[in-house]
C-alpha positions as CSV (number, residue, x, y, z in Angstrom):
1,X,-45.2,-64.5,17.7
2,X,-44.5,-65.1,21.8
3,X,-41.5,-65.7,22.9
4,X,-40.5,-69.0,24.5
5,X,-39.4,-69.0,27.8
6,X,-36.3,-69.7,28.9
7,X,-37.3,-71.7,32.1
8,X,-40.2,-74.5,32.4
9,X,-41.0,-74.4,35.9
10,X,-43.3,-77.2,37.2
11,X,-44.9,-77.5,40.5
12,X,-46.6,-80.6,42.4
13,X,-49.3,-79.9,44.5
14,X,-50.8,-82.2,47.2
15,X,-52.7,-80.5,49.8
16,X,-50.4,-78.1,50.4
17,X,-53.0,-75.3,52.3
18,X,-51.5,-71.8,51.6
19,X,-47.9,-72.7,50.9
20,X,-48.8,-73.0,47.4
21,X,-50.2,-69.6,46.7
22,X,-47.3,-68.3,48.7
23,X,-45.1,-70.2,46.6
24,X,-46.5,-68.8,43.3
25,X,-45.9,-64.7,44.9
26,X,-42.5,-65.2,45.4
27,X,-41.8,-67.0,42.4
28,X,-44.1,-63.7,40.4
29,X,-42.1,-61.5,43.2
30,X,-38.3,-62.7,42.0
31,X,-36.2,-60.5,39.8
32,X,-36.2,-62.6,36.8
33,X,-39.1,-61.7,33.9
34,X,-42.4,-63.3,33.9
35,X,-41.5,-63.5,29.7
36,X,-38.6,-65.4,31.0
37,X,-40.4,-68.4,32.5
38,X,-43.9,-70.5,32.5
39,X,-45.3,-72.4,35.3
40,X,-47.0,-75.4,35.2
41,X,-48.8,-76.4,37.7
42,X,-50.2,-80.3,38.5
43,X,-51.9,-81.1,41.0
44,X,-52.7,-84.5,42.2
45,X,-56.0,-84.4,42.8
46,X,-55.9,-82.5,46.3
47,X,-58.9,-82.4,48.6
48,X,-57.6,-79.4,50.6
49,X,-58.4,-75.5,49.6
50,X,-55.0,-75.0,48.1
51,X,-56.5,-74.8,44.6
52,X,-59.2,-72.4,45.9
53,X,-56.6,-69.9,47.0
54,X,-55.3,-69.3,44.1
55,X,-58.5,-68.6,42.3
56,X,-58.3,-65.0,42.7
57,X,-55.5,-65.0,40.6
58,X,-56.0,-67.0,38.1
59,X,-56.8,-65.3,35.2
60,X,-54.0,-62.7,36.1
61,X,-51.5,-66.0,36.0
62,X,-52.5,-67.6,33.2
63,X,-51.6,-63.9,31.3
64,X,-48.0,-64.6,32.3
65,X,-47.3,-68.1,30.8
66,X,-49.5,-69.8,33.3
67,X,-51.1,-73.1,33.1
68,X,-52.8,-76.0,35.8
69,X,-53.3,-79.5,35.4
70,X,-55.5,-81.5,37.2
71,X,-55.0,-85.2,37.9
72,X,-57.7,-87.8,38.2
73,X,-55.6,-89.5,41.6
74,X,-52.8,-88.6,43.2
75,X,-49.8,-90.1,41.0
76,X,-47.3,-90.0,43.1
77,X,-44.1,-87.6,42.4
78,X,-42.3,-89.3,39.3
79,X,-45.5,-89.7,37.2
80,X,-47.1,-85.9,38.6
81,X,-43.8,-84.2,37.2
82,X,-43.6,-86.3,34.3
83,X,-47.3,-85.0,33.5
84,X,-45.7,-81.0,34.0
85,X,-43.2,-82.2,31.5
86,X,-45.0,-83.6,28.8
87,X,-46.5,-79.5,29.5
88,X,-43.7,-78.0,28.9
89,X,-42.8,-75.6,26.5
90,X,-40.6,-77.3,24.1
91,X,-38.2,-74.6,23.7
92,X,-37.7,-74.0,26.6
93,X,-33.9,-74.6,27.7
94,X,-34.5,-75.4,31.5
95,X,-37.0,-77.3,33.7
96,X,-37.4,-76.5,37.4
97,X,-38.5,-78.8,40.1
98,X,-40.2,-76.8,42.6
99,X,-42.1,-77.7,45.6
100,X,-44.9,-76.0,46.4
101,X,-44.0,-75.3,50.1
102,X,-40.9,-73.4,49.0
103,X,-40.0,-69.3,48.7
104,X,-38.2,-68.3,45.9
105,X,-35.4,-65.3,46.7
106,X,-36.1,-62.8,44.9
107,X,-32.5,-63.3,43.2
108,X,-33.1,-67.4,42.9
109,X,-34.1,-67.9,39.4
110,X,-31.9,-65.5,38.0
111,X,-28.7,-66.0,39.3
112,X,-29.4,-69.9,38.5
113,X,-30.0,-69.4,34.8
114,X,-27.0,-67.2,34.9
115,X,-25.0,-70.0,36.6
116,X,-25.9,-72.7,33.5
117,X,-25.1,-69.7,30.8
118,X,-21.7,-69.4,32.6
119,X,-20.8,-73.0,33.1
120,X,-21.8,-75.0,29.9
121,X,-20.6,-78.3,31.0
122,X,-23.3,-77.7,34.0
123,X,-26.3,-80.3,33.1
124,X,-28.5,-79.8,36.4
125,X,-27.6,-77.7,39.6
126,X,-29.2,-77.1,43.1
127,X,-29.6,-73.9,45.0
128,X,-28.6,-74.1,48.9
129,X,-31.7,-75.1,50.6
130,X,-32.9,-73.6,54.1
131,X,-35.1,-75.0,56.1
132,X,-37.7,-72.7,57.8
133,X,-38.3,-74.4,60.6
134,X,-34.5,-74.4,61.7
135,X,-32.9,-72.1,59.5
136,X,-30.5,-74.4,58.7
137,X,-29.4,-75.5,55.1
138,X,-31.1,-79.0,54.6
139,X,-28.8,-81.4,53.9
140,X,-30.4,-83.5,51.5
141,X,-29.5,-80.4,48.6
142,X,-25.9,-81.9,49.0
143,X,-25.8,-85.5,49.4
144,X,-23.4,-88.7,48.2
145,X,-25.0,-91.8,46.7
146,X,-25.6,-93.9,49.3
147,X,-23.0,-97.2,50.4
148,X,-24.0,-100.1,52.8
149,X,-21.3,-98.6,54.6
150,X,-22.6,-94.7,54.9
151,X,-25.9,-96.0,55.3
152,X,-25.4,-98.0,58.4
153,X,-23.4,-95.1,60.2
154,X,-26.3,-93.0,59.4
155,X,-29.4,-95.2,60.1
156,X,-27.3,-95.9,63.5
157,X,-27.1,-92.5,64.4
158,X,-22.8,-92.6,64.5
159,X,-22.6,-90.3,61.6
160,X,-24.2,-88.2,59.4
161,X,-21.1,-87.1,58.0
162,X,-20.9,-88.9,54.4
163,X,-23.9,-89.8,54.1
164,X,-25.1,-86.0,53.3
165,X,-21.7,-85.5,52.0
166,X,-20.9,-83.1,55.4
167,X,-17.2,-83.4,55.3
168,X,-17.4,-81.2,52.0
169,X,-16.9,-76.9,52.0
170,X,-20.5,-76.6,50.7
171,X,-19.6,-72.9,51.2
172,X,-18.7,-73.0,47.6
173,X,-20.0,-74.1,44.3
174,X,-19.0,-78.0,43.4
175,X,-19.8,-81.1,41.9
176,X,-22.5,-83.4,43.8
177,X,-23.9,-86.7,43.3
178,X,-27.2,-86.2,44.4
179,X,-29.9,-83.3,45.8
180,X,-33.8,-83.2,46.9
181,X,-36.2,-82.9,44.1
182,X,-37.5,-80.0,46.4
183,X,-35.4,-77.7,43.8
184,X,-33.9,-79.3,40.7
185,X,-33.2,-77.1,37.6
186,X,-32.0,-79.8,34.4
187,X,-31.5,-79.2,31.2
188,X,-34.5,-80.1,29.2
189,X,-32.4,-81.7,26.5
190,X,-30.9,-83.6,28.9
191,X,-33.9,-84.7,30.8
192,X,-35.6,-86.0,27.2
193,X,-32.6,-88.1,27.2
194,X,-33.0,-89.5,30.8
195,X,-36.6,-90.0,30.4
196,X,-37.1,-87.9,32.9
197,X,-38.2,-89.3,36.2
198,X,-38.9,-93.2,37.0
199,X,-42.6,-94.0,37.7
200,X,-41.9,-97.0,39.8
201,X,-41.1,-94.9,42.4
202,X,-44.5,-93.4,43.8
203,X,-42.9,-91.6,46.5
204,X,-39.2,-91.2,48.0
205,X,-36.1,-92.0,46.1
206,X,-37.2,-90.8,42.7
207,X,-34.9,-88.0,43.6
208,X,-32.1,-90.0,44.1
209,X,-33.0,-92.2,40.9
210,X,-33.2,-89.4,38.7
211,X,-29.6,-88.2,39.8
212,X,-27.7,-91.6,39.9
213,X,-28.9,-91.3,35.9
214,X,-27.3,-88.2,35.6
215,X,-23.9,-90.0,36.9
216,X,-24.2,-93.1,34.8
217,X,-24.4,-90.9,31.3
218,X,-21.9,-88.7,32.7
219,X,-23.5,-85.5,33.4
220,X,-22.8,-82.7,36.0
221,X,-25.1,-82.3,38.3
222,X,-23.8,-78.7,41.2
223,X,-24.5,-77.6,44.1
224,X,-24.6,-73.9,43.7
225,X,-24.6,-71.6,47.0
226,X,-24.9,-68.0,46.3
227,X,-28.1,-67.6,46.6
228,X,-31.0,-69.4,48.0
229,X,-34.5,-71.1,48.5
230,X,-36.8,-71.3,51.8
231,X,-38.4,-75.1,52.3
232,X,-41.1,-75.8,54.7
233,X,-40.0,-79.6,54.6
234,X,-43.3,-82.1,55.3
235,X,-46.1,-80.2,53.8
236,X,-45.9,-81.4,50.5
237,X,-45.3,-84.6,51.5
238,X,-48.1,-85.1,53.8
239,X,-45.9,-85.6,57.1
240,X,-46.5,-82.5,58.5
241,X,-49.8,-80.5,58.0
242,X,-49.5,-76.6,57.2
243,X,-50.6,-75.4,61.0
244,X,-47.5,-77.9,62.3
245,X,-45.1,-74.8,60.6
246,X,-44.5,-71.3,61.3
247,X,-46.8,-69.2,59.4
248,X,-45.5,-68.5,56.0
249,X,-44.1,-64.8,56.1
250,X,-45.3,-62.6,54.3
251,X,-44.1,-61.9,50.2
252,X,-44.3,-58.9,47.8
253,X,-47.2,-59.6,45.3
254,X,-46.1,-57.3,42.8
255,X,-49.8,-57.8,40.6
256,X,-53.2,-56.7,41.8
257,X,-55.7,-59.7,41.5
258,X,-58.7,-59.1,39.3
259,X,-61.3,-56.7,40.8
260,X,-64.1,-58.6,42.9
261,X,-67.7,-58.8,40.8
């Protein structure tokens, strides 16, 4: 009998170019066992050669807990997860939000699962997010709820400084209201209860939905800061195309792809 892995890990694609397959290395490239986790993939209906890319490998992947699902229309990001989820193995303990035009740390997934294991009362955490394109940690992986009050000093341009929760020490772990849905490991018993994520929201503020649940039944939601994931922020979303961003460096591929025929 398999073994069911510890870690659901589900990735939304949308025209994402290269990013994806990149994403998928250094996710296969990270210190944690490919027995450890499955990946499911959705993507909504893309019309770019992201799929294509990762042909090569397919057959390689789908040997290490590997599967793709291919929407009819883009969805939007609430109802593509939700898709990944209904997917999902259902022993396994954790689900991970990843977006495709991430890297993984070779350390990320591991030291994460070791973080719930240590911390019970933990529901869902965040790693700190950096932004390639700045190197910056992007603020949205450590944010308040937002108030009339926060949200007017920030829309402004006066401050920035509650709204993204900046007058915190996000040096070290601690309790947050809300993160991006760029990186979001849950608890799958605690996402059945939730329902997961809302489908009224097509796109933008699912994220924020999906935590201000966690809050109202009183779970824990951290920010966790020792180790790390790499975000080329606007390719997923469509804002920014993949040319518009430094080329994606180059990861360890640990597997040889099948042999050409």
């Amino acid at each position: 009998m398999t073994k069911s892995p510890k870690l659901s890990i589900v990735i939304l694609n949308y025209n994402t170019g290269n990013y994806l397959l990149n994403c998928l290395k250094s996710i296969y490239a990270s210190s944690l066992s490919p027995s450890g986790y499955e990946i499911i993939l959705v993507d909504n209906a893309s019309t770019d050669n992201s799929l294509s890319q990762i042909k090569p490998f397919t057959n390689l992947l789908k040997t290490k807990n590997f599967q793709i699902i291919i929407n009819p229309k883009n969805l939007g990001f609430s109802a593509g997860n939700n898709v990944g989820v209904r997917l999902a193995n259902p022993n396994s303990r954790y689900l991970l939000f990843l977006n495709p035009d991430t890297l993984v740390n070779p350390d990320t997934l591991r030291r994460m699962l070791r973080f719930f294991s240590q911390n019970p009362k933990v529901d869902a955490t965040t790693c700190k997010i950096i932004l390639a394109s700045t190197g910056a940690v992007q603020p949205e992986c450590h944010r308040s709820f937002p108030t009339p009050l926060s949200s007017l000093l920030y829309f402004s341009g006066i401050s920035r400084r509650f709204y993204f929760a900046k007058h915190l020490d996000f040096s070290q772990t601690q309790k947050i209201d809300a993160c991006s849905g760029s990186f979001l490991m849950i608890k799958k018993s605690v996402g059945d209860r939730l329902a997961w994520w809302n489908e009224k929201y097509f796109f933008y503020g699912e994220d924020l939905d999906l935590c201000y649940k966690l809050k109202q039944h009183a779970y824990q939601l951290y920010y966790y800061p020792f180790t790390s994931i790499t975000h080329y922020q606007g390719i997923s979303s469509g804002i920014k195309k993949p040319n518009q961003l430094p080329p994606v460096p180059p990861r360890f591929w640990p597997f040889n792809p099948p042999p050409k025929r």
